[in-house]
C-alpha positions as a printed Julia matrix, in Angstrom:
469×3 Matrix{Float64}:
 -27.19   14.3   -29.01
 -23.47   15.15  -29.42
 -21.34   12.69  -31.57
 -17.87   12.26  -31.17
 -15.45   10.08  -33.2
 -13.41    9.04  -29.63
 -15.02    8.74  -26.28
 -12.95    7.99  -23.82
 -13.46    6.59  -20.34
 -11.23    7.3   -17.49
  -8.6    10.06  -17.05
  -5.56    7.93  -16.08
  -2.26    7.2   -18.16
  -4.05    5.39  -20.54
  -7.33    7.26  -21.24
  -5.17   10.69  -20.94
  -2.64    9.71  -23.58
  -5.46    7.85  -25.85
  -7.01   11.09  -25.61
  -4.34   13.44  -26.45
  -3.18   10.67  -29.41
  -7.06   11.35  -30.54
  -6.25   15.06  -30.45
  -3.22   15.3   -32.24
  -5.32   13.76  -35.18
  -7.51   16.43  -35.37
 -10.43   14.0   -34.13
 -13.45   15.18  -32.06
 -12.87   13.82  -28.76
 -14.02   13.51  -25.47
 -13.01   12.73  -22.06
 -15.17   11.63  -19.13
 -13.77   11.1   -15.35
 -15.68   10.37  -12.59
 -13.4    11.87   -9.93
 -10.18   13.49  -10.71
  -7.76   13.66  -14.14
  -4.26   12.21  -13.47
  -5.73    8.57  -12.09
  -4.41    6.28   -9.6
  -0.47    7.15  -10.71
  -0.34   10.14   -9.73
  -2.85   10.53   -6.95
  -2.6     7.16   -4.84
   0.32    5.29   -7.22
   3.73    6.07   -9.07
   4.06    9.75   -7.88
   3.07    9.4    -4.22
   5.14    6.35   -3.6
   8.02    7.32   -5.1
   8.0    11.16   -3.06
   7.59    9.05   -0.21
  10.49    6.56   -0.74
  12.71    9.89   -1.89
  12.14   10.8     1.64
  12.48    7.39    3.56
  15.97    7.47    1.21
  16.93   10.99    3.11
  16.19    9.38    6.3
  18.53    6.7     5.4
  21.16    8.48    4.48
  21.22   10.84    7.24
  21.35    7.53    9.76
  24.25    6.5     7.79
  25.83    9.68    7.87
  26.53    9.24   11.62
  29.81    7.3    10.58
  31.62   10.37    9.03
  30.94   12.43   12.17
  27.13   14.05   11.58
  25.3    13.78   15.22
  22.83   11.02   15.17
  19.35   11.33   13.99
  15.8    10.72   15.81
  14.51    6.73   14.91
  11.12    8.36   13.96
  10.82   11.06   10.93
   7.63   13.21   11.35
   5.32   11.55    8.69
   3.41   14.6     8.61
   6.37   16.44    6.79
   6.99   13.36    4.7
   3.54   13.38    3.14
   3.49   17.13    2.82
   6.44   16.55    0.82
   4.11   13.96   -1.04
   1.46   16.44   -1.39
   3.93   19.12   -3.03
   5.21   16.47   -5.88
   1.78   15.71   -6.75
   0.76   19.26   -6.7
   4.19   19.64   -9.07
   2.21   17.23  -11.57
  -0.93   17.6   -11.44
  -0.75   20.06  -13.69
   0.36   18.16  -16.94
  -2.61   15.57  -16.33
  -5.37   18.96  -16.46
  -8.2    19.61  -18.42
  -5.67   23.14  -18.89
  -3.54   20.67  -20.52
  -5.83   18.55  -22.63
  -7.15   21.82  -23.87
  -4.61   22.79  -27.42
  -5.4    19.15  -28.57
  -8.56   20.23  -28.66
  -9.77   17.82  -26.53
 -13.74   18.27  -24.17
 -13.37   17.38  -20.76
 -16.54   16.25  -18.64
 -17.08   15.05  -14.88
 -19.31   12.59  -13.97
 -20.18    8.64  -14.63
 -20.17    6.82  -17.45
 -22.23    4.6   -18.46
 -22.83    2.87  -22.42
 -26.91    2.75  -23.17
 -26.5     1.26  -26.66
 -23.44   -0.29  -29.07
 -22.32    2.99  -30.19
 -24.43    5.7   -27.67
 -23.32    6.27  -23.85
 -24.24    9.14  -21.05
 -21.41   11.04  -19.87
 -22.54   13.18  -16.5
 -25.57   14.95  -17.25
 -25.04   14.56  -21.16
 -25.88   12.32  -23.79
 -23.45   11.06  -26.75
 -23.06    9.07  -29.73
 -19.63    8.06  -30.87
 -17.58    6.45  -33.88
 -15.46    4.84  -31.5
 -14.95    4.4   -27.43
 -11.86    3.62  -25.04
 -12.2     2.05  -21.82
  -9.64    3.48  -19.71
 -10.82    2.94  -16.43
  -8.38    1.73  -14.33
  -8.18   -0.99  -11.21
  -9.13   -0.36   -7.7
  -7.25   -2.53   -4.79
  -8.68   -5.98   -3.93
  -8.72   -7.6    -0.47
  -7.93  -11.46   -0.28
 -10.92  -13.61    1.38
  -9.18  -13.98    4.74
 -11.89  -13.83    7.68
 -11.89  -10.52    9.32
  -9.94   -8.8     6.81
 -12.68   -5.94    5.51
 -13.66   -5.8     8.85
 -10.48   -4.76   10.1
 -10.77   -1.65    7.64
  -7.16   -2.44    6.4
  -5.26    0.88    4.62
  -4.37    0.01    0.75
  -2.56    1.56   -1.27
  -5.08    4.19   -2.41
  -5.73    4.9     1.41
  -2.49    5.01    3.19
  -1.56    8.59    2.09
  -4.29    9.75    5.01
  -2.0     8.61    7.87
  -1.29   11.41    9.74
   0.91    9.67   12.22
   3.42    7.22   11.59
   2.95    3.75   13.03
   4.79    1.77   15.9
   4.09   -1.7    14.43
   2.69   -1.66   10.82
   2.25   -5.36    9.44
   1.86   -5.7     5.51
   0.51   -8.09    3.81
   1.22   -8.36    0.58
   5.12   -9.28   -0.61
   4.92   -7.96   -3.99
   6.33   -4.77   -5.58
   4.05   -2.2    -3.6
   4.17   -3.95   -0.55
   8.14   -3.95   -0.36
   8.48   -0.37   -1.54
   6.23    0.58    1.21
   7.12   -1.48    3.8
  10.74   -0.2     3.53
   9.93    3.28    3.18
   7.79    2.87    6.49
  10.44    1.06    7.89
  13.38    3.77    7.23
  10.97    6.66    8.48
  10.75    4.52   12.07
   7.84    1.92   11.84
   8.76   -1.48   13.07
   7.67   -3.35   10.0
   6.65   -6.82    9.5
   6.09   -7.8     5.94
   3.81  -11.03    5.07
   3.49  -12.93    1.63
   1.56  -16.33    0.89
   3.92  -17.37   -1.82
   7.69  -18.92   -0.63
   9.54  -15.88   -1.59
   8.76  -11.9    -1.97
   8.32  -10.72   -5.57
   7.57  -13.77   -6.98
   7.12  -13.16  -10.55
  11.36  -11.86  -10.33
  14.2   -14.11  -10.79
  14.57  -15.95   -7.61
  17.89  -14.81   -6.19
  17.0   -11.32   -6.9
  13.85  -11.79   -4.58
  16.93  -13.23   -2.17
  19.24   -9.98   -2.12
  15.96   -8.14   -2.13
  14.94  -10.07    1.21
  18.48   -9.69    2.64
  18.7    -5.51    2.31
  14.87   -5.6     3.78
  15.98   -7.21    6.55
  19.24   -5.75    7.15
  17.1    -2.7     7.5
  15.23   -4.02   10.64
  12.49   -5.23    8.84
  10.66   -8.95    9.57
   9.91  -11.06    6.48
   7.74  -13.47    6.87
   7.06  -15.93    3.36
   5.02  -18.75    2.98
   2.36  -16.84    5.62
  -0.96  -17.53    4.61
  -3.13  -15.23    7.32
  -6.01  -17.43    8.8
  -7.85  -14.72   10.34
  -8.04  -10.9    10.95
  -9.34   -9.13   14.23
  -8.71   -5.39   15.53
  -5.39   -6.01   16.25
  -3.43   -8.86   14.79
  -3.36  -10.85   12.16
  -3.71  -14.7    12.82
  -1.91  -17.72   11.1
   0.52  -20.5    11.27
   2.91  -20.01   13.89
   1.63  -17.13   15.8
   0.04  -13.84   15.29
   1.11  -10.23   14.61
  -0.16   -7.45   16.11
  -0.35   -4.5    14.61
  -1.28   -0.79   15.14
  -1.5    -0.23   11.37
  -2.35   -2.43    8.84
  -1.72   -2.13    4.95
  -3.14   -4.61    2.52
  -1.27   -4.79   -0.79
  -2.72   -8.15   -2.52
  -4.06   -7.27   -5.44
  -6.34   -5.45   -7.58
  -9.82   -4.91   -9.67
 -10.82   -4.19  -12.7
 -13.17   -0.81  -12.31
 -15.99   -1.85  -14.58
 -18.99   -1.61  -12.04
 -21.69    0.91  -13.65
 -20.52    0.96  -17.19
 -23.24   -0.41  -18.51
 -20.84   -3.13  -20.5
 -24.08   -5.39  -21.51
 -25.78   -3.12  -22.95
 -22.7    -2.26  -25.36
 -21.91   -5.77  -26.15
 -18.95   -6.27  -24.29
 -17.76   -8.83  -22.38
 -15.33   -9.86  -19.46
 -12.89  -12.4   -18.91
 -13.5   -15.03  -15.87
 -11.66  -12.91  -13.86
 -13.52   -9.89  -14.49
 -11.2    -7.67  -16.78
 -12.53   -6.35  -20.07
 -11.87   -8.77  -22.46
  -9.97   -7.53  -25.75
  -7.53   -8.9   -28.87
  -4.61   -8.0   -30.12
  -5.68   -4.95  -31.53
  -7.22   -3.94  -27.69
 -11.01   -4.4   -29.45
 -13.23   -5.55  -27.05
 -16.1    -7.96  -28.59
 -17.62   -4.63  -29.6
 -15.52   -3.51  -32.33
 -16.55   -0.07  -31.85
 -15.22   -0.21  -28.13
 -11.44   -0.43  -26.92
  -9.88   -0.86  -23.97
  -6.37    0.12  -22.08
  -4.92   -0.04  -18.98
  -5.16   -1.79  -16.05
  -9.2    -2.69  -16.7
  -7.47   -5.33  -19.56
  -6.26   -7.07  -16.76
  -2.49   -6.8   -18.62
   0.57   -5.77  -16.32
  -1.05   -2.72  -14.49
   2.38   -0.2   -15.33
   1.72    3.16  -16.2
   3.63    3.3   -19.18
   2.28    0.21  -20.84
  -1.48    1.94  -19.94
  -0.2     5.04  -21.77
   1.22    2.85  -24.69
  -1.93    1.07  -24.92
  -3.99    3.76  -25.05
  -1.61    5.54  -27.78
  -2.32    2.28  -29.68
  -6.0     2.1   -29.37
  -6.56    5.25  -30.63
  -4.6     5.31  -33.76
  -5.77    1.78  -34.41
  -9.62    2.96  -33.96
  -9.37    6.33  -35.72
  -6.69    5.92  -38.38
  -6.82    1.85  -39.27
  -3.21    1.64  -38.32
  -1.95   -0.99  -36.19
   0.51   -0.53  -33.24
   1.54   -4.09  -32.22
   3.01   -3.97  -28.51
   5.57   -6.33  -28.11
   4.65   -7.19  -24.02
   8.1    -9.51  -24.02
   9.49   -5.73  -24.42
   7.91   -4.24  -21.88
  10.4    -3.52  -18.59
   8.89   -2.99  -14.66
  10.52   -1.88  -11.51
  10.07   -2.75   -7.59
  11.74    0.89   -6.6
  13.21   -0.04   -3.36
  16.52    0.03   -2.74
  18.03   -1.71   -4.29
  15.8    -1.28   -7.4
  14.38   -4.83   -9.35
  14.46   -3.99  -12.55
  13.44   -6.96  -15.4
  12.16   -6.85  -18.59
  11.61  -10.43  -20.95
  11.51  -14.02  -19.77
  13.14  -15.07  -16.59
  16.24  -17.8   -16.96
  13.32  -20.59  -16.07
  10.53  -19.25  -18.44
  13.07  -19.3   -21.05
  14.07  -22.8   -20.7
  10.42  -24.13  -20.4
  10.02  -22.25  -24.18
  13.56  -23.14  -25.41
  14.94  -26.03  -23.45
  18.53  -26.34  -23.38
  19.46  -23.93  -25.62
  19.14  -20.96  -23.01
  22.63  -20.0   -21.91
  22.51  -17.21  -18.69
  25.07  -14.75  -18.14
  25.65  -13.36  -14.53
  27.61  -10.82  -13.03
  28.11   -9.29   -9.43
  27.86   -5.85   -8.75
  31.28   -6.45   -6.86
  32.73   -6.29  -10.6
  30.83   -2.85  -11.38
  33.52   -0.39  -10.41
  30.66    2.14   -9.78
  28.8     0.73   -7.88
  32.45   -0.48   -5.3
  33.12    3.03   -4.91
  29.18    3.97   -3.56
  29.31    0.82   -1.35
  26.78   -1.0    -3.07
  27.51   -3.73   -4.34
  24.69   -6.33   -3.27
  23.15   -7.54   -6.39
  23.86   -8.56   -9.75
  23.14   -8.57  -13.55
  21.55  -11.27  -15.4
  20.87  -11.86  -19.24
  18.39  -14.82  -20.58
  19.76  -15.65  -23.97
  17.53  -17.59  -26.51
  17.43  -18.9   -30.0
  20.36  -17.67  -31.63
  22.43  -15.89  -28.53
  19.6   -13.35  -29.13
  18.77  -11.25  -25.67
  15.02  -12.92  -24.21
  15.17  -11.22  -20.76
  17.31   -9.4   -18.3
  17.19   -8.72  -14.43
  19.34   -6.11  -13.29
  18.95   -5.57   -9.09
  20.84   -2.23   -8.28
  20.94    1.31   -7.38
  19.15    2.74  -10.46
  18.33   -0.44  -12.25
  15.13    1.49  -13.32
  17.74    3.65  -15.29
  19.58    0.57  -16.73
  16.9    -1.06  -17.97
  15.25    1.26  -20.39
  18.61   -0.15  -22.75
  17.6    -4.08  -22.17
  14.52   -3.58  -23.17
  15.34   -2.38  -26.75
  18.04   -4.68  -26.78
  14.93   -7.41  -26.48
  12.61   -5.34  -28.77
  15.55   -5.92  -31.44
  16.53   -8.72  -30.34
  20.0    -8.19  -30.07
  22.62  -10.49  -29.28
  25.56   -9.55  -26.15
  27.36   -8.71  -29.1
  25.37   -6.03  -30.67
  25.06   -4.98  -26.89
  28.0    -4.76  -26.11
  28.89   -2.03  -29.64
  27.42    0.72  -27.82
  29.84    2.47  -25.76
  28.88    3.15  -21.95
  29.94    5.65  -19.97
  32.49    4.93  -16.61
  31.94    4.82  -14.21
  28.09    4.06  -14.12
  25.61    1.35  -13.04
  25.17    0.52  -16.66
  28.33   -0.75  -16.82
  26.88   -4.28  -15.11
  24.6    -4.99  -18.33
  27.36   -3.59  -20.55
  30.02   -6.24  -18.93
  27.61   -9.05  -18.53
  27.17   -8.84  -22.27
  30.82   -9.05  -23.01
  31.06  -11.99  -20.58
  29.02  -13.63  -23.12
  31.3   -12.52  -25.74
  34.52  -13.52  -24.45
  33.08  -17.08  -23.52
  32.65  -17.64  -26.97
  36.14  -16.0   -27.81
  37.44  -18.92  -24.92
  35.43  -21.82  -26.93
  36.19  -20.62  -30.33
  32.87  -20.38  -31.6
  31.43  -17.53  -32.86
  31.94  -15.46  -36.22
  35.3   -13.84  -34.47
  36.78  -16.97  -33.63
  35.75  -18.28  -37.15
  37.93  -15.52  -39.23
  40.33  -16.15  -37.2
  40.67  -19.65  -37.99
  40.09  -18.87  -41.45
  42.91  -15.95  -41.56
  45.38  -18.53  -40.42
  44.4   -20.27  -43.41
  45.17  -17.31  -45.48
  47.76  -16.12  -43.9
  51.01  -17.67  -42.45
């Protein structure tokens, strides 16, 4: 029996970058995947979806380009060139996820299930191993809501829709969160006549309200039909039933959700255990109630981004194999919807923040009509908005933009440090750029306190007139 001091389970973000952590440390390590290395991100998630939105943005522009004299376009793109397109970008990557590339960290590769047959002994394909320490990596697979009809209807998901070889007349989504936007605009730009359904009273509900607002407004603007507070009653061949009507469809996506992947792992006979709603159940430390066994990703049940899987799995693996801890601060951690405009947020929203602070919360706001950059594109629907806590310090921020995904990278270590507008606003951003909506919003706080005289500036200023006279 082969003993390793890391097995790890599951060749996506997180199990590839615990694995390659494992590496770096000189540790015997191996990797088993069931199907292919790269996971859902770059074969069904981030990398598809975004190759498919670059192209619904070319389609876009090209329509709008009729203004300055270009000859109109067709309504319909050929969605068999936009998913070869798709194909070549994950072709481009595919490549850095490899077994090739695992191979100077010194790291074995295998194919096959997984499954754990003692506390510290699992098979791995055909093979047998012992190990010091494992990582769960295996990932989420979409999850259909209980609506009658629904799996009957064979609905495309999100790991499925890359097989359409034609694009749709009438594609209804259901599903208002941050996949089901991106794709129902991109769908929507390429020629689909799009109706987008969510259960909850306003599209991306976890974002700051009036950034769900702007982001309803551009959706719609666009020709697509947003339906909120639609709870579907019923699902047949064609349509999809509820209050006030149905909607027929010739495609139909389903975006509601998703599932931990722990089927066949043989968790029990391990010793670990699952939360109610099925995720692997760890601490702070990403033990599960095996101590020998981690676990990363999406199958923690966590926010299901890539990069926090890769962090996580960074972090198990040092913790397991060198005693170190790697806290993650999650209030740190920054997502994106990547339509357009982008929803970028990282921290507490303004109304999370006041249940945990009260009154103390202040908000700043500004309009992207005061972002120079963003007046001179044409695009200036959205805004800026920092959530400041205990002590002016920075709790959250939503910026909804052009390239808010860019923008917020800097929020979140402003968070992470918890810096005040002030310390904020010290570093110098360039002109004229998108980033300049944080950088102003941040002096808005400033000069407000200039205004009211608080604040360490106004302060000296009282006390040099003191001094001085």
């Amino acid at each position: 029996m082969n003993r390793y001091d890391l097995v790890v389970i599951g060749g996506g973000s997180a199990g590839l970058t615990g694995a390659r952590t494992a590496g770096r440390f000189g540790a015997r390590t191996l990797l088993v995947e069931r199907d292919r290395l790269g996971g859902d991100c770059l074969w069904t998630g981030c990398v598809p979806s975004k190759a498919l939105l670059h192209v619904a943005a070319d389609v876009q522009a090209a329509r709008r380009a009729t203004a300055y004299g270009l000859p109109p376009v067709t309504n319909r793109a050929d969605l068999t060139a936009a998913m070869a397109e798709v194909k070549r970008a994950i072709g481009a990557i595919e490549p850095h996820d490899s077994a090739e590339a695992l191979a100077p960290y010194g790291v074995d590769v295998t194919y096959g299930a997984a499954s754990f047959t003692g506390p510290a002994t699992l098979t791995a394909g055909e093979q047998e191993v012992s190990f010091r320490y494992a990582l769960i990596a295996t990932g989420s697979s979409p999850a259909l809501v209980p609506v009658p009809g629904l799996a009957e209807a064979g609905p495309l998901t999100s790991d499925t829709v890359w097989e359409l070889s034609e694009l749709p007349r009438r594609l209804v989504v259901l599903g208002g969160g941050p996949i089901g936007c991106e794709l129902g605009q991109a769908f929507a730009r390429l020629g689909s006549q799009v109706t987008l359904v969510e259960a909850m009273e306003r599209l991306v509900p976890r974002e700051e309200p009036r950034a769900a607002q702007v982001l309803r407004e551009r959706l719609e603007a666009e020709g697509v039909t947003v339906l909120t507070g639609y709870r579907a009653e019923k699902v047949d061949a064609g349509a999809v039933h509820g209050p006030g009507g149905s909607l027929p469809y010739e495609a139909l996506l389903a975006v509601t959700g998703r599932r931990a992947n722990t089927r066949g792992l043989g968790l029990e006979a391990a010793g670990v255990e699952l939360t109610e709603s099925g995720d692997v159940r760890t601490d702070g430390r990403l033990r599960t109630t095996n101590h020998r066994v981690y676990a990363a990703g999406d199958v923690t049940g966590r926010s299901a981004f890539t990069h926090l899987g890769g962090t996580q799995g960074a972090a198990a693996a040092t913790d397991a194999l060198l005693g170190v801890r790697r806290p993650i601060d999650y209030r740190a951690v920054p997502w994106v919807t990547f339509t357009d405009p982008e929803v970028a947020r990282v921290g507490l929203t303004a109304d999370e923040a006041r249940e945990e602070y009260g009154d103390s919360v202040r908000v700043h706001a500004l309009e992207n009509g005061r972002v120079d950059r963003a007046v001179a594109d044409g695009r200036t629907e959205g805004f800026t908005t920092l959530v400041l806590g205990p002590r002016g310090k920075i709790v959250g921020a939503t910026v909804i933009s052009p390239r808010a995904g860019e923008t917020i990278a800097h929020l979140a270590t402003a968070v992470r440090l918890g810096w005040t507008p002030s310390d904020y606003a010290r570093t110098v951003h360039p002109y004229p750029t998108y980033a300049d909506g944080p950088w102003h919003t941040a002096l808005a706080d400033v000069y407000d306190r200039l205004a009211r005289g608080r604040g360490p500036i106004g302060a000296l200023l009282k006390l040099r007139r003191g001094v001085i006279r």
